[in-house]
C-alpha positions in Angstrom: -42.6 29.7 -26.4 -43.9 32.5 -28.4 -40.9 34.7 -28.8 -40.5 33.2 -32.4 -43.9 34.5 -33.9 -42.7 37.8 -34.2 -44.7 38.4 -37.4 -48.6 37.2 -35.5 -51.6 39.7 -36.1 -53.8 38.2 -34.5 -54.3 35.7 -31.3 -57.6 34.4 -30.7 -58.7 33.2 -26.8 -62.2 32.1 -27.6 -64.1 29.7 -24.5 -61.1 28.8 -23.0 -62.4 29.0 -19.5 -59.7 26.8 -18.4 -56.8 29.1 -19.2 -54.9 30.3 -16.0 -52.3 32.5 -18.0 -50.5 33.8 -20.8 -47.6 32.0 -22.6 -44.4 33.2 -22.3 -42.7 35.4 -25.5 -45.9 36.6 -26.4 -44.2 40.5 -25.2 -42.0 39.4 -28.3 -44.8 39.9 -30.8 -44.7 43.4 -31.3 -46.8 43.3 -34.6 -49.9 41.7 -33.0 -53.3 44.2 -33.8 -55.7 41.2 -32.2 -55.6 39.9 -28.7 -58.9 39.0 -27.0 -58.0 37.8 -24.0 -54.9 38.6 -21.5 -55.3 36.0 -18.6 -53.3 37.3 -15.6 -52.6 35.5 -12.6 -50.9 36.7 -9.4 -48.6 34.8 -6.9 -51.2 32.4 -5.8 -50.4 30.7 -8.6 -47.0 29.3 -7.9 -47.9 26.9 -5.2 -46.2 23.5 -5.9 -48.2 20.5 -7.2 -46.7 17.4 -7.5 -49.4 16.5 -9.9 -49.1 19.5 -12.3 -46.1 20.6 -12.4 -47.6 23.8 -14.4 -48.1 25.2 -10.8 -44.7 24.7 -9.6 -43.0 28.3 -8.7 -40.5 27.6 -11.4 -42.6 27.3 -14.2 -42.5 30.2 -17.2 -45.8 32.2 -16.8 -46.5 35.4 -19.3 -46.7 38.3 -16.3 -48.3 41.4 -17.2 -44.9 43.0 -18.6 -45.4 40.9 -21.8 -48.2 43.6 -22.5 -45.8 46.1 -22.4 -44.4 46.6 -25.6 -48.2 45.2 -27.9 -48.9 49.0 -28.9 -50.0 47.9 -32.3 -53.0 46.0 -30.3 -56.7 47.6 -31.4 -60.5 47.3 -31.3 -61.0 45.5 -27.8 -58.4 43.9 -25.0 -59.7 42.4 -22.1 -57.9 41.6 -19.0 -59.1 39.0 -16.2 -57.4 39.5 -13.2 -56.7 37.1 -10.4 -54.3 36.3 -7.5 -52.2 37.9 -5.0 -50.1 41.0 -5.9 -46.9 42.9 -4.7 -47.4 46.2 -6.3 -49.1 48.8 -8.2 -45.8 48.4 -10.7 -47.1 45.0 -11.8 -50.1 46.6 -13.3 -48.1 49.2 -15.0 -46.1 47.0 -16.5 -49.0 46.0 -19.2 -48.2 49.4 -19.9 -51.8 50.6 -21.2 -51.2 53.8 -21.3 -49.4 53.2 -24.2 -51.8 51.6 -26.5 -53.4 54.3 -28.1 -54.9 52.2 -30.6 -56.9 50.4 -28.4 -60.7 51.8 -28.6 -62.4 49.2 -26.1 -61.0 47.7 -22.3 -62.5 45.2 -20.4 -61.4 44.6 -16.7 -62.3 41.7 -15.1 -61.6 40.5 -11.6 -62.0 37.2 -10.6 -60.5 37.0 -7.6 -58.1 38.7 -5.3 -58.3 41.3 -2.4 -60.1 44.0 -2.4 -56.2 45.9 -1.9 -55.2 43.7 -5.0 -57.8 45.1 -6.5 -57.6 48.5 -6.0 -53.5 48.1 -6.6 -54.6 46.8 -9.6 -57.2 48.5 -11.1 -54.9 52.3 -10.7 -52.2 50.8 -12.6 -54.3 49.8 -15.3 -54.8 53.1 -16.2 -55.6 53.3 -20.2 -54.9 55.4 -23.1 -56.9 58.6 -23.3 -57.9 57.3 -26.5 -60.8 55.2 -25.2 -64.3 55.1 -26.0 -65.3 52.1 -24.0 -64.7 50.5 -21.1 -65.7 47.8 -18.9 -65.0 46.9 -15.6 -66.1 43.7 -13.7 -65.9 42.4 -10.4 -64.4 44.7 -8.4 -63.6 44.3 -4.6 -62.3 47.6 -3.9 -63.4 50.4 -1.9 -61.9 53.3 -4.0 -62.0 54.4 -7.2 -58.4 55.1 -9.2 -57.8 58.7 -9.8 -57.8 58.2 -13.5 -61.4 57.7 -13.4 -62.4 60.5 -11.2 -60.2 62.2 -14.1 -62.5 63.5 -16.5 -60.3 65.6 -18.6 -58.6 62.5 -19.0 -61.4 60.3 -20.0 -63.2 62.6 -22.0 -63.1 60.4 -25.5 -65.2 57.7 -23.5 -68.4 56.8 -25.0 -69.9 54.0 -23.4 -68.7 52.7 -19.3 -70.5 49.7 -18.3 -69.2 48.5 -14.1 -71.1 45.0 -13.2 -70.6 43.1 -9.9 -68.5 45.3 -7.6 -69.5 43.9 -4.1 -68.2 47.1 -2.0 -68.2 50.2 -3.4 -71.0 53.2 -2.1 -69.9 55.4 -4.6 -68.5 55.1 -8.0 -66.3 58.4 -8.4 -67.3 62.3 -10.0 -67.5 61.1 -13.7 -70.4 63.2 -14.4 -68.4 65.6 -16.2 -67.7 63.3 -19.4 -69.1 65.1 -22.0 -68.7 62.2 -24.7 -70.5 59.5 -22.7 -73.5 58.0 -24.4 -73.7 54.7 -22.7 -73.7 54.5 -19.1 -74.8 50.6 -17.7 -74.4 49.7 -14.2 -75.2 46.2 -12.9 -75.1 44.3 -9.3 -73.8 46.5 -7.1 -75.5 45.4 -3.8 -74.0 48.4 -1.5 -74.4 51.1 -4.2 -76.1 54.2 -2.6 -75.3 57.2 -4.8 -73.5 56.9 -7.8 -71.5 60.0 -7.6 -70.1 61.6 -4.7 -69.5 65.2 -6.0 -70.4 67.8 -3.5 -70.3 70.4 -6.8 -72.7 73.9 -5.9 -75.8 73.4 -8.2 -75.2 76.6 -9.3 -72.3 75.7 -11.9 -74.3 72.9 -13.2 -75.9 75.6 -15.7 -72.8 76.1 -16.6 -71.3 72.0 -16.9 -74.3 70.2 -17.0 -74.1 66.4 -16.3 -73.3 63.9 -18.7 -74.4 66.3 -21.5 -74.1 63.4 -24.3 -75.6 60.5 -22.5 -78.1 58.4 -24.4 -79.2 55.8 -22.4 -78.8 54.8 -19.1 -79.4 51.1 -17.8 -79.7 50.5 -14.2 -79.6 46.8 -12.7 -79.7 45.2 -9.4 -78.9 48.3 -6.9 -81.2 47.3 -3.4 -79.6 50.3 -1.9 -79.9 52.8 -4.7 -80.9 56.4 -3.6 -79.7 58.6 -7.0 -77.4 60.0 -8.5 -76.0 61.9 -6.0 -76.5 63.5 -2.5 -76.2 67.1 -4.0 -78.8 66.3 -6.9 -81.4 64.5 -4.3 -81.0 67.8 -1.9 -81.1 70.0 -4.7 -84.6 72.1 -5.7 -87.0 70.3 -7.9 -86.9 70.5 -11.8 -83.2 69.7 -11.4 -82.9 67.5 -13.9 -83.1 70.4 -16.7 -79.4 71.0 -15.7 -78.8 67.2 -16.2 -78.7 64.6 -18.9 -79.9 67.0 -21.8 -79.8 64.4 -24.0 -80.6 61.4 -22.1 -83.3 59.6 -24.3 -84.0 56.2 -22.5 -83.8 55.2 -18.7 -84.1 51.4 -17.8 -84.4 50.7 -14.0 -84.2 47.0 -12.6 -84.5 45.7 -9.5 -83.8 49.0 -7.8 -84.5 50.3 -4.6 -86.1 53.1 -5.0 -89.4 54.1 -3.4 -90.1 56.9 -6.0 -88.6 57.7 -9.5 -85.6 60.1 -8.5 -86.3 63.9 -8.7 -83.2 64.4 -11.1 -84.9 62.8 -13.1 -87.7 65.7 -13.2 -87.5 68.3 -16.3 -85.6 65.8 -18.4 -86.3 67.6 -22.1 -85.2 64.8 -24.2 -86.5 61.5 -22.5 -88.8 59.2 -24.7 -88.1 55.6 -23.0 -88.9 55.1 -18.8 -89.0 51.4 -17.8 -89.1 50.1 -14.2 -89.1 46.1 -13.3 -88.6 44.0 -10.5 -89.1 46.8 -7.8 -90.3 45.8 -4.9 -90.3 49.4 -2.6 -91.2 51.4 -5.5 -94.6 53.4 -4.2 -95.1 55.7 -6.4 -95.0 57.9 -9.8 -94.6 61.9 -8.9 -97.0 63.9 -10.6 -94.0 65.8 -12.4 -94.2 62.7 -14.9 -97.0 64.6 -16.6 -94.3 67.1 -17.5 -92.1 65.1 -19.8 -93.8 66.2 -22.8 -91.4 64.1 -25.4 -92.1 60.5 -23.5 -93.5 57.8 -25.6 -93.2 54.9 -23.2 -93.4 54.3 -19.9 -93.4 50.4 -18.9 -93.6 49.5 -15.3 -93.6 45.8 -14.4 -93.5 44.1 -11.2 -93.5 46.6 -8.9 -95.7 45.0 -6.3 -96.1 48.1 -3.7 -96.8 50.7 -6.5 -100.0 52.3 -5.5 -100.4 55.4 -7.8 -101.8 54.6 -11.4 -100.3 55.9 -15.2 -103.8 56.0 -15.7 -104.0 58.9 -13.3 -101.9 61.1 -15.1 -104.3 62.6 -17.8 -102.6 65.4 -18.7 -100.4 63.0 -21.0 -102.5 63.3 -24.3 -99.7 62.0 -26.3 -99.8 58.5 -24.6 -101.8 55.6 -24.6 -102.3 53.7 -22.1 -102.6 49.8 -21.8 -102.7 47.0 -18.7 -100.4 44.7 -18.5 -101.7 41.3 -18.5 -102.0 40.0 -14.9 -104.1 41.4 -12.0 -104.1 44.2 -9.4 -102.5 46.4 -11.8 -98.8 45.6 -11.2 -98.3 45.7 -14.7 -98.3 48.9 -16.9 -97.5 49.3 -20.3 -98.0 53.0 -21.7 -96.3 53.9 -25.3 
């Protein structure tokens, strides 16, 4: 029982794989700033074991609503998420809307339905105070209206989504004009990673992810771009996009040519392709990206154009990679 440390800072969770939930009390201290790890379990848990009587239905477990009243919490909180839920209320409970002193979130599912999950993950909704946030393992189909939001979101700075096993799209969160980060890892039925159907014509005017830095790209077999209106959209579309976007990392995507958006990007220094095995090609609209300093390409066995063709690229030199049949590029 925790409802006696009402003068804790900080609480600590560090490699405690093991841990299947919170202790009860903890909602009792309301001075804590440090809390690394809230483990919450649905109502698979209390299933009756005569050999651990911690899963009996009557034992104390910390719920969610001992979140509810931590608002002094700050720098990072993350949440792993398991089990069977009744409601959307459960999630509200942790009451993150509330903690305006949190800067970072991670959400982590580790099990669950994908309606758990998408129950879940709404009322989870966080302060509009964040600059990061993480969210792993998700089952869902759709995407909670807070992040479609982007007046709401618009402190983020960094989003990084690993490991959500159904989702085709990922929401309209082009818009965030504070995003620097944007990393987005094993999604194995990810097609387009925005579903806006916005007229290209008021791009000009909103251009897409106008702060973004970097973007990392990892383990999308069914990748196609960014999104259906930007692959349909005239060429040299990506000088209404990602002004500032100075690196692009692509792995094991499946792309069979580098995405047209990507075509007229002003600012871009870094491209890097690995580990993909239906890219074809380089366009020719490469030669146009007068600011690039590197351009790696690395096991991409089907690639049948060469860097070495594009000679209008002064600035560059160019280098073979080390093994044969020139899979391998490096040019920087």
């Amino acid at each position: 029982d925790m409802s006696k440390l009402v003068k804790l800072r900080a609480l600590r969770v560090i490699d405690c794989e093991k841990l299947r939930h919170m202790p009860v009390g903890l909602g009792n201290c309301t001075g804590l700033q440090k809390l690394d790890v809230f483990v919450a379990k649905g109502q698979s848990l209390g299933r009756t074991n005569p050999n651990n009587p911690s899963d009996s239905d009557d034992y104390e477990v910390g719920r969610l609503v001992e979140l509810n009243r931590l608002n002094n919490l700050k720098g990072k909180l993350r949440i792993e998420v398991d089990g069977k839920w009744s409601s959307e209320s459960e999630a509200r409970a942790a009451n993150l809307q509330g903690k305006e002193k949190l800067t970072a979130l991670e959400i982590k599912f580790v099990g669950g339905s994908s309606r758990d999950n998408e129950m879940m993950l709404q009322g989870f909704q966080p302060n509009a105070n964040l600059m990061d946030l993480w969210i792993r393992g998700y089952g869902g189909e759709r995407i909670p209206s807070w992040i479609d939001d982007n007046d709401y979101l618009s402190n983020l700075e960094q989003i990084t989504i690993s490991n959500w096993r159904t989702c085709v799209f990922l929401g309209s969160f082009g818009r965030l004009r504070r995003l620097k980060l944007l990393v987005i890892v094993d999604l194995p039925n990810l097609e387009y990673i925005e579903s806006t159907t916005t007229d290209p014509s008021a791009l000009s005017a909103a251009p897409l992810l106008p702060s973004l830095e970097v973007l990392r790209l990892k383990s999308l077999p069914k990748w196609k771009g960014w999104s259906t209106m930007c692959a349909s959209s005239s060429s040299g579309a990506g000088a209404i996009i990602f002004p500032r976007l100075r690196r692009i990392e692509l792995q094991s995507v499946g792309l069979e040519i580098v995405p047209e958006e990507f075509q007229g990007l002003s600012s871009l220094q870094y491209l890097q392709i690995w580990d993909s095995d239906r890219l074809k090609g380089i366009p020719e609209w490469i030669e146009t990206l007068t600011y690039l300093k590197e351009l790696v390409i690395w096991d991409c066995p089907q690639l049948t154009s060469s860097p070495e063709q594009m000679v209008k690229l002064s600035n560059l030199h160019f280098e073979r990679g080390p093994y044969s049949e020139g899979k391998q590029w490096f040019v920087g």
